[in-house]
C-alpha positions, 0 to 999 in steps of 0.5 A, spaced: 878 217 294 871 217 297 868 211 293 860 212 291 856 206 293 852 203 288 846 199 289 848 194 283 855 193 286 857 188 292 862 191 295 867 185 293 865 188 285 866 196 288 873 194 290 875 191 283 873 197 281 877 202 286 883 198 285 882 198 277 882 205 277 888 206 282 892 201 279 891 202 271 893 209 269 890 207 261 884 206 264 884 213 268 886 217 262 880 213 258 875 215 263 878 222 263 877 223 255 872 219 253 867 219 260 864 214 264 860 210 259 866 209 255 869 205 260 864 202 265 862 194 264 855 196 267 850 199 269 852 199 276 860 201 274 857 207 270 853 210 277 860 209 281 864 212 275 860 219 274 860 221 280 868 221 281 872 226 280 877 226 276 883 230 280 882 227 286 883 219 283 889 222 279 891 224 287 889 217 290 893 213 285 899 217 287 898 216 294 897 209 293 902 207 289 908 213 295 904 208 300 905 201 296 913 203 295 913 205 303 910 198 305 916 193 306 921 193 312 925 200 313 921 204 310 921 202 302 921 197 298 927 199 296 930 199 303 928 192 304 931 190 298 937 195 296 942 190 292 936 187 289 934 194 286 941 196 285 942 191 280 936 191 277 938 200 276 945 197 272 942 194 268 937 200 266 931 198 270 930 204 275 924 205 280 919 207 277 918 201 272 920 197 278 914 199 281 908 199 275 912 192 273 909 190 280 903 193 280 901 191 274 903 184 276 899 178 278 904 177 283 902 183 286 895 181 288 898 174 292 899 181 297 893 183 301 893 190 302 888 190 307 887 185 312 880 183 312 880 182 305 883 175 306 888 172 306 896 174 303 903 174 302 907 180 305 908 186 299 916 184 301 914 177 299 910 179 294 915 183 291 920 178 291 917 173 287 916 179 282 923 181 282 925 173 281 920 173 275 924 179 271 931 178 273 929 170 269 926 174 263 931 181 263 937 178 265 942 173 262 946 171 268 942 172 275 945 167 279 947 172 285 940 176 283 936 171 285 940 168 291 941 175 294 933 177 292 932 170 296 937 174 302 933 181 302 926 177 302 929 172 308 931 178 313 925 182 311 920 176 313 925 174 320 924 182 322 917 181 322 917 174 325 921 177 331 917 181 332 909 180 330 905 174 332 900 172 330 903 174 323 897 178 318 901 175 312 902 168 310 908 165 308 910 162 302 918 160 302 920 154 304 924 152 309 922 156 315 922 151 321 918 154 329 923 152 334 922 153 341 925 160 341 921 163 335 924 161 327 929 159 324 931 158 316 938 155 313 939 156 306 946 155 302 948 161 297 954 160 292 961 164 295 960 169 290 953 171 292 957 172 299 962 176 297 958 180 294 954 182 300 961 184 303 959 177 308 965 172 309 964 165 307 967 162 313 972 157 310 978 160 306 977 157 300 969 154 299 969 152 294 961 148 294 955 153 297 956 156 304 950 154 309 946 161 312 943 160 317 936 166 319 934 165 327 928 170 330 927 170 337 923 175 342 930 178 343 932 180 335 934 176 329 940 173 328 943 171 321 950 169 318 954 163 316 954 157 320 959 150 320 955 144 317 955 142 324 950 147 326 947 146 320 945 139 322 940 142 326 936 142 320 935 136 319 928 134 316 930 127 320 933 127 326 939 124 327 945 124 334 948 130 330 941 134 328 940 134 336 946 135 338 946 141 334 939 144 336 942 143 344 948 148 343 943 154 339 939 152 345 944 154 350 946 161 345 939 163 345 937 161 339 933 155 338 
């Protein structure tokens, strides 16, 4: 969509109004049945807004949200978070509403779509924290949901900090440590969660949280469950056996 340039409108005020209308379907139905002056706050939003036209906004809205769904890792947000959307498709949340749930979200403008608009979380983060937040309003139990959004979310960030540096997204998860190779994260998920993306646990019959620990490296991520001897290597203290841990991840490659 060509955005009209009004002399009355800064650019970060012509940028509020072009996502306005790209993300609020209500206001683009009101804008088509009442006109411009109806739904303008002024002046310089009125100018703007009898110039578009009509079609062509309802097509930039549907290019805009195809193109926001596309933006995670391997393809879709969908494909960045296959369990997760799959879930939520049981419980009779399908994609769509995933996606106008998102949008209309204020977890949605922590991302930058643009990059010199400021600083911004990834969309895949963004859309995490989303996810989070309706699984703790729409589901009674979301103990697996929760740690398997947090699994999806941690693969889709160790993919980009594989690959991508300097990073054009800011991170907000806890728990990332640098290393001389690159990253590494460890978190520690219930044995259900595990069984449930088809991973085994390590130990037969685990009863307490299973250490799982995420490496990025120049040569590719590396991800799985760990003993809790390696696991010290994410000691915020270092202790004989932290540095003992961190020697033999050196030696394989990965710290």
């Amino acid at each position: 969509m060509s955005a009209p340039v009004a002399r009355s409108l800064d650019g970060e005020q012509l940028a509020d109004l072009i996502m306005r209308l790209l993300l609020d379907g209500r206001l683009r139905e009101r804008l088509a049945t009442d006109g411009a002056a109806a739904v303008a706050a002024g002046a310089g939003e009125l100018e703007c807004l009898e110039t578009i036209d009509l079609d062509e906004l309802d097509a930039a809205a549907r290019r805009f949200r195809s193109t926001i769904w596309r933006l995670g890792a391997g393809g879709s947000l969908a494909s960045a978070f296959p369990r997760s959307v799959s879930v939520f498709a049981a419980a009779g949340v399908g994609d769509a509403e995933l996606l106008d749930g998102f949008l209309g979200s204020p977890r949605f403008s922590r991302f930058r779509l643009i990059p010199y608009s400021g600083p911004g979380v990834s969309v895949e983060e963004a859309f995490a924290a989303f996810l989070l937040d309706l699984a703790e309003a729409r589901l009674s139990d979301a103990v697996i949901l929760r740690e398997t959004v947090g699994h999806e979310l941690m693969i889709a960030l160790f993919a980009a900090l594989s690959c991508e540096q300097p990073l054009s997204f800011v991170i907000e998860s806890e728990g990332i440590v640098e290393t001389g190779r690159g990253h590494a994260a460890l978190r520690r998920y219930a044995p259900a969660s595990l069984a449930s993306w088809g991973e085994a646990t390590g130990d037969g019959d685990q009863a307490g949280d299973v250490p799982y620990a995420y490496f990025a490296t120049p040569a590719g991520v590396s991800r799985g469950v760990v003993s809790e001897r390696v696991a010290a290597a994410f000691a915020a203290t270092p202790t004989a056996e932290s540095d003992a841990a961190r020697r033999a991840l050196s030696r394989r490659g990965l710290w």
